[in-house]
C-alpha positions as CSV (number, residue, x, y, z in Angstrom):
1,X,68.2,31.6,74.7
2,X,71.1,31.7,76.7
3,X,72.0,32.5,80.1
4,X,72.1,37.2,79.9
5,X,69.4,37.0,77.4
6,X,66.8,34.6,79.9
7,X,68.2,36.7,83.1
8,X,67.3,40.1,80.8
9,X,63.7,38.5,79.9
10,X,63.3,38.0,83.5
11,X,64.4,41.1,85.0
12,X,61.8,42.9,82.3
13,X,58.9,40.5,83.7
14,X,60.0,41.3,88.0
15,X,59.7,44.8,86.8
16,X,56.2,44.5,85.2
17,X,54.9,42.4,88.0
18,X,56.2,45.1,90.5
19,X,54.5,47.7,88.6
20,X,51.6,45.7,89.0
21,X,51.5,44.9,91.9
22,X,51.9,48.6,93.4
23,X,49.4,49.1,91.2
24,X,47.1,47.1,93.2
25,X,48.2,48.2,96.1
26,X,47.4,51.9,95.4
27,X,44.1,50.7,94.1
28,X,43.8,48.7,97.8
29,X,44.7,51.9,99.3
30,X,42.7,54.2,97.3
31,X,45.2,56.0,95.8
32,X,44.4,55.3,92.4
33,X,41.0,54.4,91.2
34,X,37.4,55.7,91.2
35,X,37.8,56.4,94.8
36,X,41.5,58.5,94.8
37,X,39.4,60.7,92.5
38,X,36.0,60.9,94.8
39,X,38.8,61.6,98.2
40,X,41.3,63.9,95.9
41,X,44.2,61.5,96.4
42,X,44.9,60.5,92.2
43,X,47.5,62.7,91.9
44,X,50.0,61.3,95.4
45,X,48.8,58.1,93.9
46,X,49.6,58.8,90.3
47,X,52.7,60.2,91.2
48,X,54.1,57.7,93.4
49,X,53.2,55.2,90.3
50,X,54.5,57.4,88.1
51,X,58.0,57.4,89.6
52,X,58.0,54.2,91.2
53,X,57.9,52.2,87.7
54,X,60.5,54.1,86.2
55,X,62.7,53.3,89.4
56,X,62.0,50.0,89.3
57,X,63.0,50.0,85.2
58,X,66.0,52.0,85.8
59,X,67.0,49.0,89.0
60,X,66.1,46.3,86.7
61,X,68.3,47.7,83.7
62,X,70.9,48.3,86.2
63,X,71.1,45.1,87.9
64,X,71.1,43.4,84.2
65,X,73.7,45.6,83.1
66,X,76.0,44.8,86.1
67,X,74.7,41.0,85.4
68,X,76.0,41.2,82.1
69,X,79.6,42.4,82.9
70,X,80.0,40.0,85.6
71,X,79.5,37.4,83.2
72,X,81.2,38.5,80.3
73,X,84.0,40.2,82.4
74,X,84.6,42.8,79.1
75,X,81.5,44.3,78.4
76,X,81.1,46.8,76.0
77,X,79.0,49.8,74.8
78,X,76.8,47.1,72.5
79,X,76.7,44.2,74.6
80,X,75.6,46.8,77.8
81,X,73.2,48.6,75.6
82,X,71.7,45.4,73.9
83,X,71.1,43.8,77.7
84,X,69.4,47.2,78.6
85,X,67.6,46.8,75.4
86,X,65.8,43.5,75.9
87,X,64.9,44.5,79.8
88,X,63.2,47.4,78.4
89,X,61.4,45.5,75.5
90,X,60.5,42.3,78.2
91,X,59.1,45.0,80.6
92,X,57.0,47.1,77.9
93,X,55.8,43.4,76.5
94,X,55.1,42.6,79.9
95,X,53.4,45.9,81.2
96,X,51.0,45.6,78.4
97,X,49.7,42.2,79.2
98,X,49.6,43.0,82.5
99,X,47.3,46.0,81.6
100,X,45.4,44.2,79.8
101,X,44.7,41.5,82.1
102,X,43.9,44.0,84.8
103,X,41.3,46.1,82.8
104,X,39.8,42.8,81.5
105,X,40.0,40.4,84.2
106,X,40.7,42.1,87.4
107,X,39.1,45.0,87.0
108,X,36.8,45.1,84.3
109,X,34.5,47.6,85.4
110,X,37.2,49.6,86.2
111,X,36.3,52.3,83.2
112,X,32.8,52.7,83.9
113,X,33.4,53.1,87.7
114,X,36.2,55.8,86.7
115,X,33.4,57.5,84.4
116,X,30.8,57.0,86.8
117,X,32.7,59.2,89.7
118,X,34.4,61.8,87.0
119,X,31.0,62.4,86.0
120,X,29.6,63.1,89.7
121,X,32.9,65.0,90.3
122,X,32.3,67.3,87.0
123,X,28.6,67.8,87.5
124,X,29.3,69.2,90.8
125,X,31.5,72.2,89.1
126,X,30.4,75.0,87.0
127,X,30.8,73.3,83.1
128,X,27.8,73.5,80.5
129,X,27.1,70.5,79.2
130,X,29.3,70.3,76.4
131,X,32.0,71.2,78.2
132,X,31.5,68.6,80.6
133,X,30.8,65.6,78.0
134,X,34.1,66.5,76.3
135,X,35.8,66.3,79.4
136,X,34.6,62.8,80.2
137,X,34.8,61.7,77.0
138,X,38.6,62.7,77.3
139,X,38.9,60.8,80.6
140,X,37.1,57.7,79.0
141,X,39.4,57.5,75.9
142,X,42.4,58.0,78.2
143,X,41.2,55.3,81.2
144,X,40.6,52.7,77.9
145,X,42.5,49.2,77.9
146,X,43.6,50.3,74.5
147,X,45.2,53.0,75.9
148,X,46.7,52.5,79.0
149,X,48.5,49.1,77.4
150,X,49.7,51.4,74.6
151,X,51.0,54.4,77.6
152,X,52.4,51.1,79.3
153,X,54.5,49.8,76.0
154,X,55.8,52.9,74.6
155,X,56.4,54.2,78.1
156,X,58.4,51.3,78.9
157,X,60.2,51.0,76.1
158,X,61.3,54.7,75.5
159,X,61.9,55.2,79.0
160,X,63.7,52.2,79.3
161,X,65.7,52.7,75.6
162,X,67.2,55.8,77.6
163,X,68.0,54.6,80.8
164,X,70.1,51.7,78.8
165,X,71.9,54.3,76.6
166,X,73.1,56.2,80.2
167,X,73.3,53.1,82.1
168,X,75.7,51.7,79.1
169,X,78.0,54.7,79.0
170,X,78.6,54.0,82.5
171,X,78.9,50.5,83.1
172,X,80.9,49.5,80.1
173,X,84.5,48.2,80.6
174,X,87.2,50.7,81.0
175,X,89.4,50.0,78.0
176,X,93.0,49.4,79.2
């Protein structure tokens, strides 16, 4: 592997771990979580989440990108897009294991706590029964490891797929 390739790999791993890690921290905080739902606070939480990880992708892809040219002194449209590529690919790899390790070793009860407090939360609102058991089945599908690893991959990696096509345009080398 050489030198743009490992510092791509990396980049797409600091960017997972920082996703992670603000994850935690809104959990810490209660802005994500069973209990950002009991004190109405998942949506600031989600959102800050939400656009946190894309600015940390678009940074990473960025700081790669500019990497890449400093190296290479010529970089063009391919070379640009490729490193923004592999960031994206090493993040969405990334993010997924990292999901997954959270829902199944950090957290693992993480799911039933969220169904627990929807459940409270939809009882205490006017739903018949049906209505009510389709909603938190919803929730409970969506809150899955399964899930949120797959949200986390494809997020990544489309998000990330764009960002490197803009990023590219911009960053290549000016032909003389």
């Amino acid at each position: 592997m050489n030198q743009k390739t490992l510092y791509s790999v990396k980049s797409g791993f600091l960017i997972a771990l920082a996703g992670t890690l603000l994850m935690l921290i809104l959990l810490v905080l209660n802005f994500v979580g069973p209990e950002s739902i009991k004190k109405d606070k998942l949506m600031i939480g989600g959102t800050i989440l939400f656009i946190s990880l894309y600015i940390f992708l678009l940074l990473g892809i960025y700081k790669s990108i500019s990497n890449t040219k400093r190296i290479t002194q010529n970089l063009t449209f391919k070379s640009a897009f490729l490193t923004g590529f592999i960031v994206s690919l090493a993040t969405a790899i990334f993010s997924a294991l990292f999901t997954l390790l959270f829902y199944e070793v950090i957290y693992p009860n993480y799911n039933a706590d969220m169904t627990t407090v929807l459940t409270e939360k939809l009882s205490n609102q006017n739903l018949n029964e049906t209505e009510m058991i389709k909603k938190i089945n919803e929730q409970t599908k969506y809150y899955s490891t399964t899930m949120q690893a797959q949200f986390s991959f494809v997020g990544n990696l489309i998000t990330g797929i764009a960002f490197s096509l803009i990023l590219s345009l911009f960053l290549k080398s000016k032909k003389n």
